[in-house]
Structure formats: structure tokens, C-alpha cells
C-alpha positions in Angstrom: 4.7 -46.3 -24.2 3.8 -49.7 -23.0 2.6 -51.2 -19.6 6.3 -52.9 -19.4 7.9 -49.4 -20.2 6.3 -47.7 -17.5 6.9 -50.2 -14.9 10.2 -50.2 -15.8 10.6 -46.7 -15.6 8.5 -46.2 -12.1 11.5 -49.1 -11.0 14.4 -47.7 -12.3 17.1 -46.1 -9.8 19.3 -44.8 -12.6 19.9 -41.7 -12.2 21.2 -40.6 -15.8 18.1 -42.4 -17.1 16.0 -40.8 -14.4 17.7 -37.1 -16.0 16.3 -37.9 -19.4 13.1 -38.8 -18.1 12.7 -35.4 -16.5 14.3 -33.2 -19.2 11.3 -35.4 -21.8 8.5 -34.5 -19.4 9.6 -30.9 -19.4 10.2 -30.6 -22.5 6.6 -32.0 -23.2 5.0 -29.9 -20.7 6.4 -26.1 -22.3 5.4 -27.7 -25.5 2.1 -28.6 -24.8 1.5 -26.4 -22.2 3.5 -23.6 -21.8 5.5 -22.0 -19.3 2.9 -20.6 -17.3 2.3 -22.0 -13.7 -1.5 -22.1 -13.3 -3.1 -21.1 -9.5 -6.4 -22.5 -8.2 -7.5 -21.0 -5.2 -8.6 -24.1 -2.5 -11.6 -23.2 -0.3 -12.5 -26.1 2.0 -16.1 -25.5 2.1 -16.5 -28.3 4.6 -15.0 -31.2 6.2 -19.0 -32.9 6.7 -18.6 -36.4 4.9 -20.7 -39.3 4.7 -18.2 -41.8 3.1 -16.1 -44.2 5.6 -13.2 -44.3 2.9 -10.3 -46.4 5.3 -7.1 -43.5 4.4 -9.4 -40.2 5.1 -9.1 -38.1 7.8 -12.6 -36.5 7.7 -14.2 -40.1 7.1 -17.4 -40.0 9.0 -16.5 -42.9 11.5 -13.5 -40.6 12.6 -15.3 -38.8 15.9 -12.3 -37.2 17.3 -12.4 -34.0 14.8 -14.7 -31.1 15.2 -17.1 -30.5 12.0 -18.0 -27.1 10.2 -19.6 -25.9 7.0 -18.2 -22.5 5.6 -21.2 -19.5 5.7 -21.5 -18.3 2.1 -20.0 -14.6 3.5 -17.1 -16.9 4.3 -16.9 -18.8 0.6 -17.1 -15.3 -1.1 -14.5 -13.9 1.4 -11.8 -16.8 0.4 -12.9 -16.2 -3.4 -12.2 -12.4 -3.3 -9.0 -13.5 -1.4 -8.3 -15.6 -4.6 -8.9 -12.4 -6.6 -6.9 -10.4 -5.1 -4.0 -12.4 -5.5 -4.8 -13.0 -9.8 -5.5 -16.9 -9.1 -8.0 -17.4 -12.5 -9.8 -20.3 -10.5 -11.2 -21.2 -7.3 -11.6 -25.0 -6.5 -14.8 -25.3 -3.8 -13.5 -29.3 -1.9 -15.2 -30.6 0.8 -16.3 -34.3 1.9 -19.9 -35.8 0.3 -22.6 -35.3 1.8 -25.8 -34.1 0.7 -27.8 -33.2 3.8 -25.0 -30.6 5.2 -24.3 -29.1 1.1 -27.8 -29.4 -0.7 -27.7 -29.2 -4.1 -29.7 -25.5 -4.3 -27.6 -24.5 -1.5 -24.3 -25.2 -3.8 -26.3 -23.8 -6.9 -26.7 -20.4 -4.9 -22.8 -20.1 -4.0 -22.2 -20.7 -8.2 -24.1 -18.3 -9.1 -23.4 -16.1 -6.7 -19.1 -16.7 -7.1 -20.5 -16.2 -10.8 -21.7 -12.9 -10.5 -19.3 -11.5 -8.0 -16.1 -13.0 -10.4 -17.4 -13.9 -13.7 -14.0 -14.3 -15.3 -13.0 -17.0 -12.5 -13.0 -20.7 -13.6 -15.5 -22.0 -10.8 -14.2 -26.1 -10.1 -15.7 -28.4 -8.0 -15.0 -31.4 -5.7 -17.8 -32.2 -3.8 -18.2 -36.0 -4.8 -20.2 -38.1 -6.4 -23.6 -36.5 -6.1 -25.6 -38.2 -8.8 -26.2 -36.9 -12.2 -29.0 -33.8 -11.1 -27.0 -32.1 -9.0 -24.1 -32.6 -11.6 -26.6 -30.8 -14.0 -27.8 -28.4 -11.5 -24.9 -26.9 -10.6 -23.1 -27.0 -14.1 -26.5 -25.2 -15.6 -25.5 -22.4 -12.4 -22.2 -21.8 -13.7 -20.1 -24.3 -12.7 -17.3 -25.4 -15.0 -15.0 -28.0 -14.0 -15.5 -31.0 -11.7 -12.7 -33.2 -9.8 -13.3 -36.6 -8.7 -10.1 -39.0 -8.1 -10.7 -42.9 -8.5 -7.8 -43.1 -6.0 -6.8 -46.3 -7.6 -8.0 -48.4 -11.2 -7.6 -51.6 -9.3 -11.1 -52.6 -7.9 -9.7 -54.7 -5.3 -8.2 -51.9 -4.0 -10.7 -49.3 -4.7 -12.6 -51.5 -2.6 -10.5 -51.6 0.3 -10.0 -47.4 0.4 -13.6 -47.0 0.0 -15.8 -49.6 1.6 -19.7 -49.4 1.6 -19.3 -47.7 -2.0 -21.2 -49.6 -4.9 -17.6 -50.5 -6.4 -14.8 -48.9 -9.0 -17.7 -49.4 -12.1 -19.8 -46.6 -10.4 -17.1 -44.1 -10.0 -16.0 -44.5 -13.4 -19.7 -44.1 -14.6 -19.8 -40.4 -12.4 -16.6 -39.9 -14.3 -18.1 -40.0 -17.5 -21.4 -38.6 -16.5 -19.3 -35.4 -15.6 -18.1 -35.3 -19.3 -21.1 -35.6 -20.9 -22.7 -32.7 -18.8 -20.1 -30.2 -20.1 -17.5 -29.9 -17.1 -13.4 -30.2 -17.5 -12.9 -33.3 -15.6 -9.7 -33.8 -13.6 -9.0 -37.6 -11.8 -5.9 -39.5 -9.7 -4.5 -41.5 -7.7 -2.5 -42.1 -4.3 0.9 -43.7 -4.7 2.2 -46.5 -2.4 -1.6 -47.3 -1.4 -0.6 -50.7 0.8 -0.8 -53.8 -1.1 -0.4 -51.9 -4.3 2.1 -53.0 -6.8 4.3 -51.7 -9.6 1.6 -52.9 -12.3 -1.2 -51.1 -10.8 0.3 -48.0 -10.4 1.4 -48.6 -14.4 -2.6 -49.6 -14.5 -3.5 -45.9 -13.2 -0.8 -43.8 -15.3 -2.8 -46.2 -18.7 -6.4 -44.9 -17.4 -5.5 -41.6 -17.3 -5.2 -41.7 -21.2 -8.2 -43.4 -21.4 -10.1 -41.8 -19.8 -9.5 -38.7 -21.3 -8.9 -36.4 -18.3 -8.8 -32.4 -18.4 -7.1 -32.9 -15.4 -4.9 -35.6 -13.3 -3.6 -35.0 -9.7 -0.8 -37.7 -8.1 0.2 -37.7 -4.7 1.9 -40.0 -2.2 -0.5 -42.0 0.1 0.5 -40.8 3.6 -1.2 -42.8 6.6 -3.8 -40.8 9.0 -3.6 -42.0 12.8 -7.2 -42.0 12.9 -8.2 -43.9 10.0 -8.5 -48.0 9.6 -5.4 -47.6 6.5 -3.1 -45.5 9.3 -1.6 -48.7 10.9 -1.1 -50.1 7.6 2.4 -50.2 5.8 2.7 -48.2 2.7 4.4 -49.3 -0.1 6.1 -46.9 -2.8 4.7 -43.5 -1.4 8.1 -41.8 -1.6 8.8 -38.4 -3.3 10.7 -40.2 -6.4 7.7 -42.7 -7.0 5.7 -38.9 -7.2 7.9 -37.8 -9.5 8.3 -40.2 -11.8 4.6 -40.9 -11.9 3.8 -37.1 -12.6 6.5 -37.4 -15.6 5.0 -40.5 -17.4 1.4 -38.8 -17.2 2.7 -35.8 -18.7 4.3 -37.9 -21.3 1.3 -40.3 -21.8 -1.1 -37.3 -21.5 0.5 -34.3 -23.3 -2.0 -31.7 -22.5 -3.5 -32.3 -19.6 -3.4 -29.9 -16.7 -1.1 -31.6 -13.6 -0.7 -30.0 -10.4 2.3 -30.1 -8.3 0.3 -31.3 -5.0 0.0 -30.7 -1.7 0.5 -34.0 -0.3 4.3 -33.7 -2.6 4.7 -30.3 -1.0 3.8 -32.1 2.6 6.4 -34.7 2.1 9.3 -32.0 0.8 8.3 -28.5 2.2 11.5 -26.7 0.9 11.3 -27.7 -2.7 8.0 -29.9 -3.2 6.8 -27.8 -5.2 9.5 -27.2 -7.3 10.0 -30.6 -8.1 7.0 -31.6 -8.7 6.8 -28.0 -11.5 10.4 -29.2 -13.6 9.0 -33.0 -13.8 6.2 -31.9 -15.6 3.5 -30.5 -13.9 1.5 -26.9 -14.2 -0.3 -26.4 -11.8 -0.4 -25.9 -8.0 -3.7 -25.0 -5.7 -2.8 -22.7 -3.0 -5.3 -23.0 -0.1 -7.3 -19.9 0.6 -9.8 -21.6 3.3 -9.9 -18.8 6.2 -7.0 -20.0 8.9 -9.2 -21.5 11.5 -10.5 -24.1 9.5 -7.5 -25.1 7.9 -6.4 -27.8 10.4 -10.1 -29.4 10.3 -9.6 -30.3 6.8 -7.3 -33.3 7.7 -7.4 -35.8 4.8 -3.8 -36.6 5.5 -1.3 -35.4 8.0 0.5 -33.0 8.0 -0.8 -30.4 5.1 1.1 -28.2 3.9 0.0 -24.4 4.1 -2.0 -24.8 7.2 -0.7 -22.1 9.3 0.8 -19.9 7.3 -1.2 -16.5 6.3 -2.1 -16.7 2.4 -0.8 -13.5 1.5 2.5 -14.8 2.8 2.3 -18.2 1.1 1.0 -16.2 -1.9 3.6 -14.0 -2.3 6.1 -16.6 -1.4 5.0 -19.1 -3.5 4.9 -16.6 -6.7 8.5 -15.5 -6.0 9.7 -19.4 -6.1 7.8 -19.5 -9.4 9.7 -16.6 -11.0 13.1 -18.1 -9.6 12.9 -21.3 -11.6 12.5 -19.1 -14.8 8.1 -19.9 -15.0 5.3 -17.4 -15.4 2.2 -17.0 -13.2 -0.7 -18.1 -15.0 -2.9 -15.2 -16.2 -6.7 -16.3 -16.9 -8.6 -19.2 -16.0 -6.5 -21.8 -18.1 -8.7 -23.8 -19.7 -8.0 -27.5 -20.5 -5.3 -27.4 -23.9 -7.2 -31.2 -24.3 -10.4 -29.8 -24.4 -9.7 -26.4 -26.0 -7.9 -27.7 -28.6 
């Protein structure tokens, strides 16, 4: 598929040709795949950042939100929560900074979520941290690494992350990450303002390219207290979502897609759902303890903020079973990498 075929199909409102697209991506997805709906517990070890990226709600210049770090008893908590429930990952996010995470601090929790669960999948998304603590923390047991580009356009890289050395370096931490050993997951926001049709075909290209373990789309949704919140979105609708997650599935045939949060914020009765039959297989349930929950404001309006995980769990695992899907058992590896 070409650059004109996806921009074609990302502007297409035909809704027979829209059915085919869908049935395609699903088809690819229990080929490639399999049936099996992959969970990755989400602890949000802590919403410190550094960064002034212009969309994010924890940026540093944003002064009206209270800050925390997670103790480690509170990390290990959320991880045997993740346990209990059979999730065969847990996914340890918070903003970049290296003076309220240091790098033997991060090490410690590793090998620590290492010993306590050693069959877990141990990811991280801690940002770009530079290529010893990448090592360090890989060598303690980490195993997979998420870092989103947020857009392949430097232009508008720039614009959502001003004061960072540019789109070049990101892509170089990118492949820094691969070389090391990790599974390496990437995306993009949809309907970023002053974004167009061709760079959002631009991003779904550099997926393939870049080889990802791992891509996660979502829609662009404005915080109030960020320099991008006044701004006008463009195409950050639930369709664009879909139809974006379809073409990477197509594009990328064995790469692990979740079925986001930011989708689930924008359609809380069937987000989800949506997201799962247009070809993704994964989805990241958020077992942070409560209290912290509302702190971790990238965007507004998260879904699973309130709501008690066991209850979310349970829910969310019935839902899957009710469109005909399995719970992933296992830590479920990368088919791109584990070939």
C-alpha cells in the first residue's frame, strides 16, 4: 500500500468500503496474531517531568497539579495487583526526569518486579534517558521499552515538544533501544493541529520502517492547561482512530496494537471494542493505586480513573469474552521479533 492509498483510505466516508477495510484488518490481525486480547498492567510511577511538551498535562511549566513519585511498596503493590488478575506484563509510565527516577533507583524496582514475578514481561516508558540508563536497566531485567515520536513530521515534532534537540534525536533513542535488546513500541496522536492527511499517511509509513514491536494510536485531545489546549484539532475523531489502527495492522502484520485509552476516553461504552475488531490486541488496564490516578493527566478526561481495578478488571475481561476473544495468557512476546 502506497502513500496515495492510505490517504485515500484515512479520507474515505464510504461506509461499504470502510466494512472491507475492517473485515481486512481483522482478518490480518487473527492471522498474524491470534485471537488472544493481550493485558499490560499501567502503573504510573510518577507524573515528575522535565519536558515542556505544548499537549501534556504533566508538562513541567503546568504548576496547577500536585506532584508524586510511587514508593517502591507502592510499585510492587500495583504489580501483585497485575498478578492477581493474570495480566502477563506490567508497563512502569511516568514523565522524564532523571533527578526524581535515578537510574539505580529504576534498576532496583526491575530487579526487584524481577524476582517477585519473574514470568511478567517488565516494559518501560520513562523517556528518553540516554543510552546508560537504557543499558542499565535492560541488563536488570527490563524487557521492552515505549517511546512514541508523537508525529514523523519535524515541524510538528517541534511544535509538541519544544526545547528538545529535534525529531533526529528521538529517532536515534528509538534505535538505540533496539540495539540494546528491548521490544520497542512507538505512535502517534491523531488530529495534532496543523496536521494534515499526508502526515498522518507519513506516520502509519514509519511505523513499517521503523520496525516497531509495538505501535499505539490515539486521538489528540486538548488539555486546558497546556499551550496546545486553545488550539483547534484537526482529524482527532474516533473514525480517523480507527481507520489509522486498521492500515497499521495491515502495513505492519505482526505488530502488537493496543486499543487505547485516549479511544476508550473518547467512546467509554464501546472504545474499546472498536478499537479490538479494527485490528488491534492489546489494551493496558491501569493498575496505579486510585489516589494517584487523577494526577496522571496527560489528556483529559482518562478513562479508568475512578473506577476500582478489580471492577474494571472483571468488567473489561467479560466484554472480551462477549465479542468471541480470549484473554491473553503469558507475557506475549512481539510475533515480529519472535518470529
Amino acid at each position: 500500500m502506497n502513500r496515495a492509498e492510505i490517504i485515500h483510505w484515512l479520507r474515505t466516508s464510504d461506509e461499504a468500503a470502510l466494512e472491507s477495510l475492517w473485515r481486512e484488518a481483522d482478518a490480518v490481525r487473527r492471522r498474524e496474531v491470534g485471537d488472544a486480547v493481550h493485558l499490560r498492567g499501567l502503573v504510573e510511577v510518577s507524573n515528575q517531568c522535565v519536558r515542556q511538551c505544548a499537549y501534556c498535562g504533566i508538562r513541567a511549566g503546568n504548576r496547577t497539579i500536585s506532584r508524586y513519585t510511587l514508593r517502591l511498596e507502592e510499585i510492587l503493590a500495583s504489580v501483585a495487583l497485575a498478578q492477581q488478575f493474570g495480566y502477563g506484563s506490567v508497563v512502569l509510565q511516568a514523565g522524564e526526569t532523571s533527578q526524581g527516577l535515578p537510574t539505580e533507583w529504576v534498576a532496583e524496582v526491575i530487579r526487584e518486579i524481577r524476582r517477585r514475578a519473574p514470568e511478567m514481561a517488565i516494559t518501560l516508558s520513562l523517556g528518553e534517558r540516554g543510552e546508560k540508563a537504557f543499558e542499565t536497566w535492560r541488563l536488570a531485567g527490563a524487557d521492552r521499552y515505549l517511546l512514541r515520536m508523537e508525529s514523523s513530521n519535524p515541524t510538528l515534532f517541534r511544535k509538541l515538544h519544544p526545547q528538545h534537540p529535534g525529531w533526529e534525536f528521538r529517532l536515534a533513542a528509538l534505535k538505540q533501544l533496539q540495539e540494546i535488546g528491548y521490544e520497542v513500541g512507538s505512535g502517534v496522536m491523531i488530529g495534532v493541529p496543523g496536521e494534515t492527511w499526508d502526515d498522518l499517511a507519513a506516520d502509519i509509513e514509519m511505523f513499517r520502517t521503523l520496525e516497531l514491536d509495538m505501535v499505539g494510536v490515539g486521538p489528540f485531545l486538548p488539555h486546558p492547561q497546556t499551550p496546545m489546549g486553545v488550539e483547534k484539532p484537526t482529524f482527532n475523531d474516533e473514525l480517523t482512530t480507527l481507520k489509522t489502527i486498521a492500515l497499521t495492522r495491515l502495513l505492519c502484520p505482526r505488530v502488537n496494537i493496543p486499543s487505547t485509552t485516549a479511544l476508550a476516553a473518547i467512546d467509554r461504552e464501546s472504545g474499546h471494542e472498536r478499537g479490538l475488531s479494527r485490528g488491534a490486541n492489546v489494551i493496558m488496564p491501569n493498575v496505579t493505586p486510585p489516589q494517584y490516578r487523577q494526577l496522571y493527566e496527560i489528556y483529559p478526561s482518562k478513562a479508568n480513573t475512578l473506577e476500582a481495578a478489580e471492577t474494571f478488571d472483571r468488567k473489561l475481561q467479560e466484554r472480551i469474552r462477549a465479542m468471541g476473544r480470549s484473554v491473553g495468557v503469558g507475557r506475549g512476546n512481539s510475533r515480529r521479533k519472535y518470529k
